[in-house]
N, CA, C and O atoms as a Maestro MAE file, in Angstrom:
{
 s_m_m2io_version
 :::
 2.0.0
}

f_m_ct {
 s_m_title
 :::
 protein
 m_atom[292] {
  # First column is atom index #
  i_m_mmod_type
  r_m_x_coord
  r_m_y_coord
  r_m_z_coord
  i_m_residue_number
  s_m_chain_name
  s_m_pdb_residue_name
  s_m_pdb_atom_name
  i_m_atomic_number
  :::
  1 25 0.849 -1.170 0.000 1 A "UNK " " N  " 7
  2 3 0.000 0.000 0.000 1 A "UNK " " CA " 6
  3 2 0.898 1.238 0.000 1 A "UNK " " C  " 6
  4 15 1.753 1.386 0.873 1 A "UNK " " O  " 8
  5 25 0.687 2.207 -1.066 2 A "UNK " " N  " 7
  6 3 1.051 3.563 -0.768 2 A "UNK " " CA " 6
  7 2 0.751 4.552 -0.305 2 A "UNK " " C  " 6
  8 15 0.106 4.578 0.743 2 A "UNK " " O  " 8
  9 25 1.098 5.571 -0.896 3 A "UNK " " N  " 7
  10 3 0.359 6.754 0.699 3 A "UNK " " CA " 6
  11 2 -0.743 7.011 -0.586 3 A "UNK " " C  " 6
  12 15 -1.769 6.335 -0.512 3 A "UNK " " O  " 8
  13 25 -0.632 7.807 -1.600 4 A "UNK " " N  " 7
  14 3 -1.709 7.218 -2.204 4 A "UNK " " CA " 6
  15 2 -3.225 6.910 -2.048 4 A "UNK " " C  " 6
  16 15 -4.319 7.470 -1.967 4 A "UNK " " O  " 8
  17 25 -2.297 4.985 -2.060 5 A "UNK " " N  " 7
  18 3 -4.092 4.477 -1.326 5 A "UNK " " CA " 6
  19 2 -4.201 5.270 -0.385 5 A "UNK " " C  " 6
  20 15 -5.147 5.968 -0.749 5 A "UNK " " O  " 8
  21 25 -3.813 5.713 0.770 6 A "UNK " " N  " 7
  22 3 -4.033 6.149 2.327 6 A "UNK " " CA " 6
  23 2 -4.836 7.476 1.917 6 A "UNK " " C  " 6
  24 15 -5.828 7.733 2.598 6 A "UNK " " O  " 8
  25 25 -4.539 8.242 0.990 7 A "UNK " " N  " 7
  26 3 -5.182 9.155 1.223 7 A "UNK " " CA " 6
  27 2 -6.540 9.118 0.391 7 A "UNK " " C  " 6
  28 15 -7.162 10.177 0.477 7 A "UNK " " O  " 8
  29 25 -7.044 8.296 -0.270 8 A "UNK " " N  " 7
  30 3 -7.940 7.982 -1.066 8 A "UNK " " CA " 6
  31 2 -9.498 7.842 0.320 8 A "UNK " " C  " 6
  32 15 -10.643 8.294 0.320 8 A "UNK " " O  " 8
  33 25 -8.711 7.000 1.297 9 A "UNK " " N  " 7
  34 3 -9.714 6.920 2.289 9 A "UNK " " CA " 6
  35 2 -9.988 7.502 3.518 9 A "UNK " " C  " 6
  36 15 -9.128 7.628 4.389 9 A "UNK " " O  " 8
  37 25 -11.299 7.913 3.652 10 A "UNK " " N  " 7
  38 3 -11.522 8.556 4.989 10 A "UNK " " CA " 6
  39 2 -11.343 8.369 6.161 10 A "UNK " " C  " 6
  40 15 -11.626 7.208 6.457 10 A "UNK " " O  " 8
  41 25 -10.796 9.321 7.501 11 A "UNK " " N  " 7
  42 3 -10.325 9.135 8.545 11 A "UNK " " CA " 6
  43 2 -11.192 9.031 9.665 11 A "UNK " " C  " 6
  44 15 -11.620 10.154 9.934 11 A "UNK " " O  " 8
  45 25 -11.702 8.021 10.556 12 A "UNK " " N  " 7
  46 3 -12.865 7.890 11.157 12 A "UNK " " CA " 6
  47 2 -11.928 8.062 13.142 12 A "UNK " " C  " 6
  48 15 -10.895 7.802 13.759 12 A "UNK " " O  " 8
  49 25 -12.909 8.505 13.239 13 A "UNK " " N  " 7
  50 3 -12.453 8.555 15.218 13 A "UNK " " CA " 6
  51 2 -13.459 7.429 16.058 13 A "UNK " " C  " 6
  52 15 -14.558 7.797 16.474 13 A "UNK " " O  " 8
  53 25 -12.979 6.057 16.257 14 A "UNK " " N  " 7
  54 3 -13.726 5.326 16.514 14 A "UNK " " CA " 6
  55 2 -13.730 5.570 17.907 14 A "UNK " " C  " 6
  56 15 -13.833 4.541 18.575 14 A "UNK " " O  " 8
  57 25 -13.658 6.516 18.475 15 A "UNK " " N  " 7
  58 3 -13.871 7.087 20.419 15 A "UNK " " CA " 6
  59 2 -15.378 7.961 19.732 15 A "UNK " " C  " 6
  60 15 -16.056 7.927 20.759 15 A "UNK " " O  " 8
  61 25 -16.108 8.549 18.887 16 A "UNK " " N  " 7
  62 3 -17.443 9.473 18.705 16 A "UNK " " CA " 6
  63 2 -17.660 9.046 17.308 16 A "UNK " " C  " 6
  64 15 -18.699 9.462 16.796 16 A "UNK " " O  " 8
  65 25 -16.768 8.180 16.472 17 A "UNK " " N  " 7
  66 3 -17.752 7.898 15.010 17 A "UNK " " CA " 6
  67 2 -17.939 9.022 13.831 17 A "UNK " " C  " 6
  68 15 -18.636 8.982 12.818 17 A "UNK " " O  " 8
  69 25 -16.731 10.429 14.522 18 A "UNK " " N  " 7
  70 3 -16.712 11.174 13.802 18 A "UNK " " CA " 6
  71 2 -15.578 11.167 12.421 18 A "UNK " " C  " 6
  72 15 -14.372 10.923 12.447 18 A "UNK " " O  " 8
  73 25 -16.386 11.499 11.335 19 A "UNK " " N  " 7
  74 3 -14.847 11.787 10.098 19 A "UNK " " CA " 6
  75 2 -14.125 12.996 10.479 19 A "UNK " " C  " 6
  76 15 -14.625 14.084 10.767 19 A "UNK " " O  " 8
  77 25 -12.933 12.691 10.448 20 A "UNK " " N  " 7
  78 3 -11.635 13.351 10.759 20 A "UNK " " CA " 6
  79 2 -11.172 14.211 9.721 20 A "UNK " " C  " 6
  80 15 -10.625 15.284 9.974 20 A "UNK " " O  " 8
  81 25 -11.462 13.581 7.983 21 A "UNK " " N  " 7
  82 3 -10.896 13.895 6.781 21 A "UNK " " CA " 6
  83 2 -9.858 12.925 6.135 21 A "UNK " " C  " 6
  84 15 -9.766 11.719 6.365 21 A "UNK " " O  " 8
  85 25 -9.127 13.637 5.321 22 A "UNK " " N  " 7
  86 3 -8.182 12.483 4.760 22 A "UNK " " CA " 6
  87 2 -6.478 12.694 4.732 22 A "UNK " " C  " 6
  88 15 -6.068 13.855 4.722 22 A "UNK " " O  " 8
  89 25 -5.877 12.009 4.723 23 A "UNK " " N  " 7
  90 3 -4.454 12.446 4.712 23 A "UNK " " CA " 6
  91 2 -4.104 12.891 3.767 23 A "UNK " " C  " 6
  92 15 -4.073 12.136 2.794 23 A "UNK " " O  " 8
  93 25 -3.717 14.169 3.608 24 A "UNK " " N  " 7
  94 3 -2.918 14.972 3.143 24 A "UNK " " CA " 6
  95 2 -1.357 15.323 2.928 24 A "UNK " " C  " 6
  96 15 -0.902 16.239 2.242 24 A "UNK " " O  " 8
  97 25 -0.562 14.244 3.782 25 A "UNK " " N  " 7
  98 3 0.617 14.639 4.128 25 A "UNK " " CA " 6
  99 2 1.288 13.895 4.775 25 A "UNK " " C  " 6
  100 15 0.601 13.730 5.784 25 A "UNK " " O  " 8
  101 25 2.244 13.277 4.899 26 A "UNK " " N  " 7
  102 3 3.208 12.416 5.492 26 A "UNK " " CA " 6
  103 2 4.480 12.883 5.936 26 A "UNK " " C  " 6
  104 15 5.105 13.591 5.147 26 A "UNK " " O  " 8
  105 25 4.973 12.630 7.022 27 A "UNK " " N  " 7
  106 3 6.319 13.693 7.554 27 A "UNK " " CA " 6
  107 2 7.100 12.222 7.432 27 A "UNK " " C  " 6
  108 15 6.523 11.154 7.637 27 A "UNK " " O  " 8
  109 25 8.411 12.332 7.089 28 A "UNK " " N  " 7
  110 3 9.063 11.894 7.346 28 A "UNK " " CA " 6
  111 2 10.741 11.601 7.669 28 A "UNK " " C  " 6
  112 15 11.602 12.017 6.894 28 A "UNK " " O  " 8
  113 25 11.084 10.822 8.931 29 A "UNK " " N  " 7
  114 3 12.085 11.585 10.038 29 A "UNK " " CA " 6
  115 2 13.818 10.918 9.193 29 A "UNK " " C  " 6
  116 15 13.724 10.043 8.332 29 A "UNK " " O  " 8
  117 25 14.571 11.211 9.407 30 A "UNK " " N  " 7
  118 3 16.124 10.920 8.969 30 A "UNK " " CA " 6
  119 2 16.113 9.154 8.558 30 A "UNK " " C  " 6
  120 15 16.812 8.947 7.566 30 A "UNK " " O  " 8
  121 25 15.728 8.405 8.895 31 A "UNK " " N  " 7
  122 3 15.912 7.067 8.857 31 A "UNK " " CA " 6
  123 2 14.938 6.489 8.132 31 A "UNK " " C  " 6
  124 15 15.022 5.281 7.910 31 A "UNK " " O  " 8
  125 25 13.683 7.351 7.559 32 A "UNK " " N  " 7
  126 3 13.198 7.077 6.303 32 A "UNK " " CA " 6
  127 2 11.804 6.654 6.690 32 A "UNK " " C  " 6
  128 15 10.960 6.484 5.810 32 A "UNK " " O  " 8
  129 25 11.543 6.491 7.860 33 A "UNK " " N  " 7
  130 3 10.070 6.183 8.656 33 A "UNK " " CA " 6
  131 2 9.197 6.939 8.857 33 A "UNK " " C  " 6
  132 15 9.533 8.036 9.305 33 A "UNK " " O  " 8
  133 25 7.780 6.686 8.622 34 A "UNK " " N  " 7
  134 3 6.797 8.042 8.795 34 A "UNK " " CA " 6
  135 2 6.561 8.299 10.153 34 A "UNK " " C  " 6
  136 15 6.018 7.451 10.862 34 A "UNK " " O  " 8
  137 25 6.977 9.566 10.652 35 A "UNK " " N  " 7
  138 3 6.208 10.146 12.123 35 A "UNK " " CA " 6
  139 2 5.059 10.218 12.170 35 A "UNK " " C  " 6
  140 15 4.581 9.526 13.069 35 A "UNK " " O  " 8
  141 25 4.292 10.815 11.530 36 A "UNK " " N  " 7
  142 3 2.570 11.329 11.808 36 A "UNK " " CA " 6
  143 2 2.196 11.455 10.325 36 A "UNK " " C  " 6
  144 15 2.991 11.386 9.388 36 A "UNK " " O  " 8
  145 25 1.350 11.580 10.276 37 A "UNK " " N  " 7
  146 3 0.413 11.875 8.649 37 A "UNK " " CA " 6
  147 2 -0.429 13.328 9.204 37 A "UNK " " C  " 6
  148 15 -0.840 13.460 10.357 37 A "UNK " " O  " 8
  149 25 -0.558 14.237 8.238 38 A "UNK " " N  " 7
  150 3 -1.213 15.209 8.280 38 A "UNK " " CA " 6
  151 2 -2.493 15.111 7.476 38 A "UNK " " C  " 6
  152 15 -2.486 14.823 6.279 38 A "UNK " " O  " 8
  153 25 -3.997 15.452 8.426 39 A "UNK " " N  " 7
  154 3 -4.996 15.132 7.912 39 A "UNK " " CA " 6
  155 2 -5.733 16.110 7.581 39 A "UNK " " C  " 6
  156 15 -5.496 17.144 8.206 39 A "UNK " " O  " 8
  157 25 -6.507 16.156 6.856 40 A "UNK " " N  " 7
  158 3 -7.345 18.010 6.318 40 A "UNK " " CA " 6
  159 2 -8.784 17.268 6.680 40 A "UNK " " C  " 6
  160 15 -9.046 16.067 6.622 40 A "UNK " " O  " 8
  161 25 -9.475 18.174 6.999 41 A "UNK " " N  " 7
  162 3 -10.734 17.937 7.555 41 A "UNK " " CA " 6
  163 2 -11.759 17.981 5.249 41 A "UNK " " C  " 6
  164 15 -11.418 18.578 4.227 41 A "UNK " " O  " 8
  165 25 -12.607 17.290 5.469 42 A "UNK " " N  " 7
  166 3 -13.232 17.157 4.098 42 A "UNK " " CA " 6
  167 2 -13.529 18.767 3.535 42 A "UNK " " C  " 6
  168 15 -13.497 19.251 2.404 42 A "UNK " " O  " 8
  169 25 -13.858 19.391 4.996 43 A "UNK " " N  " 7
  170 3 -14.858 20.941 4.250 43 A "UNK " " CA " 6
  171 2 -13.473 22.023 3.274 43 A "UNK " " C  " 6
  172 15 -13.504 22.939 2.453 43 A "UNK " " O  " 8
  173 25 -12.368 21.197 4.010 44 A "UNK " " N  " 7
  174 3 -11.341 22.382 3.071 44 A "UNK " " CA " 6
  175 2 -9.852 21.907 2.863 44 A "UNK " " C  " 6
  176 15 -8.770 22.367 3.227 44 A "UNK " " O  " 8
  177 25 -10.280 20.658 2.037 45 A "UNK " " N  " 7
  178 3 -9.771 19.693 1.452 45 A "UNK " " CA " 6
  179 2 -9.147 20.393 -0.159 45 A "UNK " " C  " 6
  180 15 -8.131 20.043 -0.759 45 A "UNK " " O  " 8
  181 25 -9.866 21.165 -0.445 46 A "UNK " " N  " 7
  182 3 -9.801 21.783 -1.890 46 A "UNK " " CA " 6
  183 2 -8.378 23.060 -1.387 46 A "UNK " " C  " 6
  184 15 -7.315 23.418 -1.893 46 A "UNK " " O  " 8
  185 25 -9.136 23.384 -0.171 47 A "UNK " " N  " 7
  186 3 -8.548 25.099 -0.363 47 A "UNK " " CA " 6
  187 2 -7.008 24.565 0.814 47 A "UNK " " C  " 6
  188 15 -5.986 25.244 0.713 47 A "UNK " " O  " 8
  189 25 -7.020 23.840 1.427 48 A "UNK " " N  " 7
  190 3 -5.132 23.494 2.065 48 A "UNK " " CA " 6
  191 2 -5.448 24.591 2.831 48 A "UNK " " C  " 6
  192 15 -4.760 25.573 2.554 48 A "UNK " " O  " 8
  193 25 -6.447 24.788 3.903 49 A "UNK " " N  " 7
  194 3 -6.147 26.011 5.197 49 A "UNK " " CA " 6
  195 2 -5.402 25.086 6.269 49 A "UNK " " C  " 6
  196 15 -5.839 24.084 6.834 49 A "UNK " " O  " 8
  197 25 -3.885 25.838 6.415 50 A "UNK " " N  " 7
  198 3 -3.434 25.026 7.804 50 A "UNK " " CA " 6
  199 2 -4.155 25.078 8.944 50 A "UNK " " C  " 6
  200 15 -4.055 24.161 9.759 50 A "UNK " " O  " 8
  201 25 -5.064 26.258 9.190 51 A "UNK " " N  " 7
  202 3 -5.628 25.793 10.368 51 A "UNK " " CA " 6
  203 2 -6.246 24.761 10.851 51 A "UNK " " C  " 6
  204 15 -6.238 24.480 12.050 51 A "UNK " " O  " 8
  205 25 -6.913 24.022 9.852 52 A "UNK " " N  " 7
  206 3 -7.643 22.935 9.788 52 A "UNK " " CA " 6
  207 2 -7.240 21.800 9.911 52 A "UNK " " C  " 6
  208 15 -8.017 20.845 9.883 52 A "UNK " " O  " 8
  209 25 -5.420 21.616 10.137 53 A "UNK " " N  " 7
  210 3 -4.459 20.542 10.098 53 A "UNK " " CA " 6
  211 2 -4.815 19.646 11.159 53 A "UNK " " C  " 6
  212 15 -5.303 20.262 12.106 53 A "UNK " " O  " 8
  213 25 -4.748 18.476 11.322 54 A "UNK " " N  " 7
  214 3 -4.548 17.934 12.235 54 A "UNK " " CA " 6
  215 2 -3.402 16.800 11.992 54 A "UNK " " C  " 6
  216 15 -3.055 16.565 10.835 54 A "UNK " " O  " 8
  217 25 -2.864 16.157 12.991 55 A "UNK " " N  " 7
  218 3 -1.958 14.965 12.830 55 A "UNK " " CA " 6
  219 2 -2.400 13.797 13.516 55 A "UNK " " C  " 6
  220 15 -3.039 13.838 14.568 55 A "UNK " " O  " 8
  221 25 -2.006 12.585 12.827 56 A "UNK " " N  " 7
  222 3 -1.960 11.545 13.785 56 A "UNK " " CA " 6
  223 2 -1.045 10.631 13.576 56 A "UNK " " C  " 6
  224 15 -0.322 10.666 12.581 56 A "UNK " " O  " 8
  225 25 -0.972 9.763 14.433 57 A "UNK " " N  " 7
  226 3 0.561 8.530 13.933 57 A "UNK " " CA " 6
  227 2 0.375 7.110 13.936 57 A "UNK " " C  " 6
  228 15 -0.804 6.818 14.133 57 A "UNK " " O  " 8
  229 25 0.943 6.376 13.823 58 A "UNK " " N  " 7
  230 3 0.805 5.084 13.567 58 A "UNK " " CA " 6
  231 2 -0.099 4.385 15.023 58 A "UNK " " C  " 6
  232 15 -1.227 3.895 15.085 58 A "UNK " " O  " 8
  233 25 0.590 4.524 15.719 59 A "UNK " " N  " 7
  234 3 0.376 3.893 17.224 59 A "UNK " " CA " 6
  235 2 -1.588 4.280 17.430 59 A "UNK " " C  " 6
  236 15 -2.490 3.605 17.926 59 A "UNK " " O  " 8
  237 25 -1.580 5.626 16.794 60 A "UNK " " N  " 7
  238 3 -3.429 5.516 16.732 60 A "UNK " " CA " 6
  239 2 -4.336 5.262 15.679 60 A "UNK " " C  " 6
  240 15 -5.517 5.469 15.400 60 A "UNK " " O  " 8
  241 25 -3.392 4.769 15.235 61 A "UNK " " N  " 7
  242 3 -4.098 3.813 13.723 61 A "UNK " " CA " 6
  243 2 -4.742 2.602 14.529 61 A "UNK " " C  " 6
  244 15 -4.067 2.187 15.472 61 A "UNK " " O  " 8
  245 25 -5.839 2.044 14.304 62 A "UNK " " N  " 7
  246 3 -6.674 1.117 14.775 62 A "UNK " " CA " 6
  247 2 -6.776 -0.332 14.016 62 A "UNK " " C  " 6
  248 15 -6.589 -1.499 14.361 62 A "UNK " " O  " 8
  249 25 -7.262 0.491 12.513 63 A "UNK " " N  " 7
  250 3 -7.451 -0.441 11.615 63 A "UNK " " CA " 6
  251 2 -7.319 0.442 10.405 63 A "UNK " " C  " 6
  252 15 -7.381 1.662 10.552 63 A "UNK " " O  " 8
  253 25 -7.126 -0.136 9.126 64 A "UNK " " N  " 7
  254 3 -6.759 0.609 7.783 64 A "UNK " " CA " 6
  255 2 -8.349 -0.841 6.672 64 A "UNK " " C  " 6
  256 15 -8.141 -1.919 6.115 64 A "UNK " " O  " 8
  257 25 -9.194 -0.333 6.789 65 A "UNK " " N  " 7
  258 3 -9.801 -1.037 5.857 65 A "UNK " " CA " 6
  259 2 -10.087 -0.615 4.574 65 A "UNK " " C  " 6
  260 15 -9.683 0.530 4.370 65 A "UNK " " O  " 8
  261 25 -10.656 -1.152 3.608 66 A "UNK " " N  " 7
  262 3 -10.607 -0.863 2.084 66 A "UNK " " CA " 6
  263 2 -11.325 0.551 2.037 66 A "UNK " " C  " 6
  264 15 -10.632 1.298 1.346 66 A "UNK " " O  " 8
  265 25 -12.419 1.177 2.499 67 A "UNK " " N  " 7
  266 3 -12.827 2.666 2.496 67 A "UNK " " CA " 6
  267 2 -12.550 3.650 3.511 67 A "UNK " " C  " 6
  268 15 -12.814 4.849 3.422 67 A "UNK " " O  " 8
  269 25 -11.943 3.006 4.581 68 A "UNK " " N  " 7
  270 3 -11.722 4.137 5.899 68 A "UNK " " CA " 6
  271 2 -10.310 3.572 6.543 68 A "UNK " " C  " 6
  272 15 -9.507 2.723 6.158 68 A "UNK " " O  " 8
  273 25 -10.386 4.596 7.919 69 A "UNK " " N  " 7
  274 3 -9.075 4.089 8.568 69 A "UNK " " CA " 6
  275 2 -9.546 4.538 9.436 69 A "UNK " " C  " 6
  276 15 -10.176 5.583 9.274 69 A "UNK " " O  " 8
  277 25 -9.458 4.031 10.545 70 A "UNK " " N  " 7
  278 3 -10.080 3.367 11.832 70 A "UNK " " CA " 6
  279 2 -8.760 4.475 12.708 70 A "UNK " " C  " 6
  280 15 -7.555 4.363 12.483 70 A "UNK " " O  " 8
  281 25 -9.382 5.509 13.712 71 A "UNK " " N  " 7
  282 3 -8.314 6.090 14.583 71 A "UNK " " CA " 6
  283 2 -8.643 6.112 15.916 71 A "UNK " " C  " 6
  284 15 -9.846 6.233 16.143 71 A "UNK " " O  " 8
  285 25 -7.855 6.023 16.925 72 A "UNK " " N  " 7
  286 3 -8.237 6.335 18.227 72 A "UNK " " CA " 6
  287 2 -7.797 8.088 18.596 72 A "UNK " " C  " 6
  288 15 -6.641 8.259 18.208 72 A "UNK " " O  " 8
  289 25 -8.107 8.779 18.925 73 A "UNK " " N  " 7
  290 3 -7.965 10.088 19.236 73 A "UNK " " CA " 6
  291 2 -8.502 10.568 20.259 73 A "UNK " " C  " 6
  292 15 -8.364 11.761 20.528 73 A "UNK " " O  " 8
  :::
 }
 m_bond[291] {
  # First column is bond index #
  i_m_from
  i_m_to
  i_m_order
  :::
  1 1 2 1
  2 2 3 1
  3 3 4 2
  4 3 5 1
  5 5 6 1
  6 6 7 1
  7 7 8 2
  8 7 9 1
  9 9 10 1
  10 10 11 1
  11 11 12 2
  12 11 13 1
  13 13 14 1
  14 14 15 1
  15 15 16 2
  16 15 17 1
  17 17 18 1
  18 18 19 1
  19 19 20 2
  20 19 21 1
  21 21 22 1
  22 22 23 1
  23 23 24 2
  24 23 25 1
  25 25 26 1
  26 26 27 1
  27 27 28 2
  28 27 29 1
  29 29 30 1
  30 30 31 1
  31 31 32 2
  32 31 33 1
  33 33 34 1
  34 34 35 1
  35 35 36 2
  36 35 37 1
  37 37 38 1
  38 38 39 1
  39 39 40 2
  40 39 41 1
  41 41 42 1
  42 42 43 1
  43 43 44 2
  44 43 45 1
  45 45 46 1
  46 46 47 1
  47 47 48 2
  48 47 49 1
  49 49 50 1
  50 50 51 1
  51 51 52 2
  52 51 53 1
  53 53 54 1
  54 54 55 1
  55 55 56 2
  56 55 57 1
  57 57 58 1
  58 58 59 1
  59 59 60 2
  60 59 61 1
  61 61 62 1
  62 62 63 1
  63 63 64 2
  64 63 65 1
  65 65 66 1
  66 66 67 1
  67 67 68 2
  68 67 69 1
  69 69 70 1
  70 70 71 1
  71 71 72 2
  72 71 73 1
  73 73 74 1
  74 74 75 1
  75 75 76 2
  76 75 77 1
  77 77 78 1
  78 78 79 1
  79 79 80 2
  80 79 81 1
  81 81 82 1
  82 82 83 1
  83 83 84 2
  84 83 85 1
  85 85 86 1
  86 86 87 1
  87 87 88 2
  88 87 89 1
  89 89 90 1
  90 90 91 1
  91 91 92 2
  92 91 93 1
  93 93 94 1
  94 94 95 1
  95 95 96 2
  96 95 97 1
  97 97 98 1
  98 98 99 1
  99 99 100 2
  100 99 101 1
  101 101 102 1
  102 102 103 1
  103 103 104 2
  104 103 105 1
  105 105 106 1
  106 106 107 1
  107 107 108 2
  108 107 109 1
  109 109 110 1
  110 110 111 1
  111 111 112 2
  112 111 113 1
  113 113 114 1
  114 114 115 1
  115 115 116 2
  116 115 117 1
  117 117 118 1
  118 118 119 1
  119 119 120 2
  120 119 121 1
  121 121 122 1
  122 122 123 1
  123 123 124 2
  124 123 125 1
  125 125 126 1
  126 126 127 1
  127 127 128 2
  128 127 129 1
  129 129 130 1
  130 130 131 1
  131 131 132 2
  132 131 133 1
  133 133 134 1
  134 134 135 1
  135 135 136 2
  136 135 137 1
  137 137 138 1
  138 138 139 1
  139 139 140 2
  140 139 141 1
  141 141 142 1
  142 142 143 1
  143 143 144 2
  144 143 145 1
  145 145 146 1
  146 146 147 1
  147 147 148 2
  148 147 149 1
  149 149 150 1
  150 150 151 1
  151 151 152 2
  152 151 153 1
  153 153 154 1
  154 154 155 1
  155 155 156 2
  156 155 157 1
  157 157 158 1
  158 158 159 1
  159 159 160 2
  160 159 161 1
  161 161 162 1
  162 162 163 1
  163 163 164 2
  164 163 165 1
  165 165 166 1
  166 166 167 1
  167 167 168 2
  168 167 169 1
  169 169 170 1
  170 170 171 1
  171 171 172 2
  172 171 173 1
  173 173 174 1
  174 174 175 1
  175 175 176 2
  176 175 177 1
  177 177 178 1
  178 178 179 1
  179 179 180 2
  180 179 181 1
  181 181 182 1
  182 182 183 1
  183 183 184 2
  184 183 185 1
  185 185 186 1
  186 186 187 1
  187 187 188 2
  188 187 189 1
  189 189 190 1
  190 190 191 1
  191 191 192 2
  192 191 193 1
  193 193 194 1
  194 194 195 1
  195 195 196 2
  196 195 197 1
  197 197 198 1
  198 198 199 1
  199 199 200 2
  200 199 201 1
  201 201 202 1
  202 202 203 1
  203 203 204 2
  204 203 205 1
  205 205 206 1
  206 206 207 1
  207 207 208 2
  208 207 209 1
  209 209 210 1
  210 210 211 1
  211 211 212 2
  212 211 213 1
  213 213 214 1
  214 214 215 1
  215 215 216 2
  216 215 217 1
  217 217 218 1
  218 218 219 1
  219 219 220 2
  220 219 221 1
  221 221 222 1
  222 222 223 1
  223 223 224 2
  224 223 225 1
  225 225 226 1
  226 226 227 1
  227 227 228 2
  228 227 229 1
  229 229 230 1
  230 230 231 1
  231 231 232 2
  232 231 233 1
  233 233 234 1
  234 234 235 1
  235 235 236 2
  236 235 237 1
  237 237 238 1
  238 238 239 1
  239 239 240 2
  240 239 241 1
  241 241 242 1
  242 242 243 1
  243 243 244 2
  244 243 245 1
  245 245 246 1
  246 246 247 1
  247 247 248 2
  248 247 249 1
  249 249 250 1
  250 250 251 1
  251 251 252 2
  252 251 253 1
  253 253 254 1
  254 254 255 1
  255 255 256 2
  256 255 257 1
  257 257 258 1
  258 258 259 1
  259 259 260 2
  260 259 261 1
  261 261 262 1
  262 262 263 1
  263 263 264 2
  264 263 265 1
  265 265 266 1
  266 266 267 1
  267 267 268 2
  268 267 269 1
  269 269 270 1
  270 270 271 1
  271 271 272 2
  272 271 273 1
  273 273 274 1
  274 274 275 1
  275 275 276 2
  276 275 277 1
  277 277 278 1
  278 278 279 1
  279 279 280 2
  280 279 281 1
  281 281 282 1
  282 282 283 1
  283 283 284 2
  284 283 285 1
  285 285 286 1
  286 286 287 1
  287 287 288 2
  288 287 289 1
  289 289 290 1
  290 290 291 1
  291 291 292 2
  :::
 }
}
């Protein structure tokens, strides 16, 4: 899987069932591993407002299924 696929699918908060948005962005640290993914909320997905950034990282990845990705937050 690439980042790609990852960002194709929506980001769910399985603590309220809310969409998060989709990844936008991948940081990654000296040794070639992703730290966090940067996620844009859907309403301004088009327009890239940083305020709207959020991050999350592997460790609150839950599940990655074929239309969503499962987060704890």
């Amino acid at each position: 899987m690439n980042l790609g696929d990852l960002q194709r699918k929506d980001i769910v908060n399985v603590e309220d069932g809310k969409k998060l948005g989709r990844i936008a962005d991948a940081t990654i640290n000296h040794s070639g591993l992703i730290e966090y993914f940067t996620i844009l909320d859907h309403k301004f997905w088009k327009f890239w407002k940083s305020a709207n950034e959020q991050t999350i990282t592997f460790s609150q990845i839950k599940k990655i299924g074929t239309d969503v990705i499962l987060v704890e937050i």
